[in-house]
N, C-alpha and C positions, 0 to 999 in steps of 0.2 A: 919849625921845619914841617911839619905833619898839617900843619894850619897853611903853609902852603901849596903841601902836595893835594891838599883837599881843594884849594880856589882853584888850580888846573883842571881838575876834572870833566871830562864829555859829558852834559847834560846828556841825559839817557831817554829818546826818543821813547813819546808815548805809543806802542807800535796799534795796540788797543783803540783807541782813537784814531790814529792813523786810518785803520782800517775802515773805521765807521764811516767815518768824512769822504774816503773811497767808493764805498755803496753808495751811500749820500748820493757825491756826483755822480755817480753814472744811472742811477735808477731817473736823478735828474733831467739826465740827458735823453735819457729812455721815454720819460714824459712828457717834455719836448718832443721828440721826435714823432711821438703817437699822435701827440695834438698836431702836430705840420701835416701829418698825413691825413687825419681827418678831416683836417680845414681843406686842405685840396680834394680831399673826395667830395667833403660838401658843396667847393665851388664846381667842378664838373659834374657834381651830378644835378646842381641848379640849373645849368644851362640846359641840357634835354627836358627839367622839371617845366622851366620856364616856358618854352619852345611848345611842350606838351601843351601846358594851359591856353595859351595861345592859339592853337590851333581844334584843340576842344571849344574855346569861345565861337569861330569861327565856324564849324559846324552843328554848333546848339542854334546861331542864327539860322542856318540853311535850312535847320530841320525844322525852326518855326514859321518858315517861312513855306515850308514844303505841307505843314498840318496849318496852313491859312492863318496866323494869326498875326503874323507881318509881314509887309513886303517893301524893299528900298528901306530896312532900318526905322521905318513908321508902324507901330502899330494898328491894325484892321479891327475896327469898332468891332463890340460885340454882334450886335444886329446884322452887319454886311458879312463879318465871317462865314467863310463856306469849307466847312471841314475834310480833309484828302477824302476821307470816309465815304463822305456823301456822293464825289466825284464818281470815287471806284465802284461804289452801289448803282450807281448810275448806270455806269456802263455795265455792270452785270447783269443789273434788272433791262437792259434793252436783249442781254444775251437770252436772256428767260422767256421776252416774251418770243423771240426768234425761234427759240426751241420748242415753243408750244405751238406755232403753227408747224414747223417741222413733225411733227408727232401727230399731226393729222393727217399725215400723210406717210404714212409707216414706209410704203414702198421705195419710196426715195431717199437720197443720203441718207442712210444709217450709218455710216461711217464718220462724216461728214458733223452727224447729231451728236453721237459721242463722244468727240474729238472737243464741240463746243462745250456739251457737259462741263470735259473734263477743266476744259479753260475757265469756261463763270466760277468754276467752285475756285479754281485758286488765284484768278484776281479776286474774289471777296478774301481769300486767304490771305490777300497780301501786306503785309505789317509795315512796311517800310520801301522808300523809294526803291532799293533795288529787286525785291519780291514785285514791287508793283510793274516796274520797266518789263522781266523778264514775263511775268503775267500779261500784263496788256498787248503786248507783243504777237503773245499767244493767240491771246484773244481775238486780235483784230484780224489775225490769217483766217481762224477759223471763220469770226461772222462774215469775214468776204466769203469761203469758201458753201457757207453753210445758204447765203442770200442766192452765191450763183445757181449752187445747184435747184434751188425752189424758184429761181425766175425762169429756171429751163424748163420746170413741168405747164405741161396743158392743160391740167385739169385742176391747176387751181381758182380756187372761186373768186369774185371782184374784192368782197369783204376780206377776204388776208392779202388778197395784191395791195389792197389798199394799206392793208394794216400791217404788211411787209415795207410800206415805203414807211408808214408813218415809225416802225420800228427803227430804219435805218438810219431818220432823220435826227431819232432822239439819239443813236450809239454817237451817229457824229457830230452832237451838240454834247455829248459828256466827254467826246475826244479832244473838242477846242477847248472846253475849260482844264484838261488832262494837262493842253498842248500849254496854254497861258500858266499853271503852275509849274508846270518841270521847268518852262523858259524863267521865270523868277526865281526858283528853286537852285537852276546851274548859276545865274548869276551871281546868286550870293556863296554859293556852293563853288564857284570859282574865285573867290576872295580867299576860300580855304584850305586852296591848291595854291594859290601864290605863294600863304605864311608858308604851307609845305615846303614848296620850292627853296625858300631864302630859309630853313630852318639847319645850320649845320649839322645836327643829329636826327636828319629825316630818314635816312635808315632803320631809324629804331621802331618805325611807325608805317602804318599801312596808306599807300595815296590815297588822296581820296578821291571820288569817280563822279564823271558828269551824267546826270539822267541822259540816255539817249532821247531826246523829242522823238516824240507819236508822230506820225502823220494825223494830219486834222479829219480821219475820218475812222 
């Protein structure tokens, strides 16, 4: 009798276990869950990463393209290379010698002198296509400003009339070369406003900007 009230008995739930196997799953589920959200962070946050790169490629061309060392995707031999540097000393060095006939003649444009000063000193300052734009800019008002006032006096001598034209001839032979890089410069430099354009996370990022062209003098 006792032998069978013993076979009836309720196995008696391991509750101990139970419990473990509970943690178990759900810490499970917890670590699932951590890894679904990092995979989705990882994939969003690839698409801005990608988009970035992309658009970094596109202005590393523009900017070799802006310091001479390629243009149209071809790299420019060593020997024919003409570095921005060169360009912008150019046109500084025609502001200098401007300013040294200006200064022999104290009486006139003093205003005029200073204004150009202040312009050669920071297109030689200028590091980068848009220091250089806002610079030349400058520039170019002045040396018109600083040429009219010295064509106006009468008592300049033949030798700086002379050496005022040959001044002006050289500012606007460093302005065509100014004008033929920024025109190569936006070109490729506008390749890297299109990726901008089609990039869905282009808010995240600054547009990028077309050299305003010089005029050619």
């Amino acid at each position: 009798m006792k032998k069978e009230q013993d076979s009836r008995k309720v196995p008696v739930t391991d509750v101990t276990n139970l419990g473990r196997r509970t943690i178990y799953q759900r810490l499970h589920l917890i670590s699932l869950g951590k890894g679904i959200c990092i995979a989705l962070a990882l994939v969003l946050l690839s698409v801005p990463l990608g988009n970035w790169r992309a658009l970094q490629s596109k202005l590393d061309e523009a900017r070799r393209v802006w310091d001479g060392l390629e243009v149209d995707g071809k790299k420019i031999p060593a020997a024919q290379q003409t570095p921005i540097s060169q360009i912008i000393e150019g046109r500084a060095a025609a502001a200098s010698n401007l300013l040294t006939i200006m200064k022999r003649y104290p009486g006139a444009a003093v205003a005029e002198r200073e204004a150009l000063e202040r312009a050669r000193n920071a297109m030689r300052g200028a590091g980068d296509p848009a220091s250089a734009e806002r610079a030349n800019e400058a520039l170019s008002a002045c040396v018109s400003e600083g040429m009219d006032a010295l064509f106006a006096q009468t008592n300049i001598s033949d030798d700086d009339h002379a050496w005022l034209e040959q001044v002006a001839a050289s500012f606007n032979e460093q302005g065509r070369k100014l004008f033929i890089r920024a025109r190569d410069y936006n070109r490729q430099m506008q390749k890297a406003i299109d990726a901008y354009d089609e990039m869905p996370a282009s808010a995240l990022f600054a547009r990028p900007a077309l050299f305003r062209l010089p005029p050619t003098h």
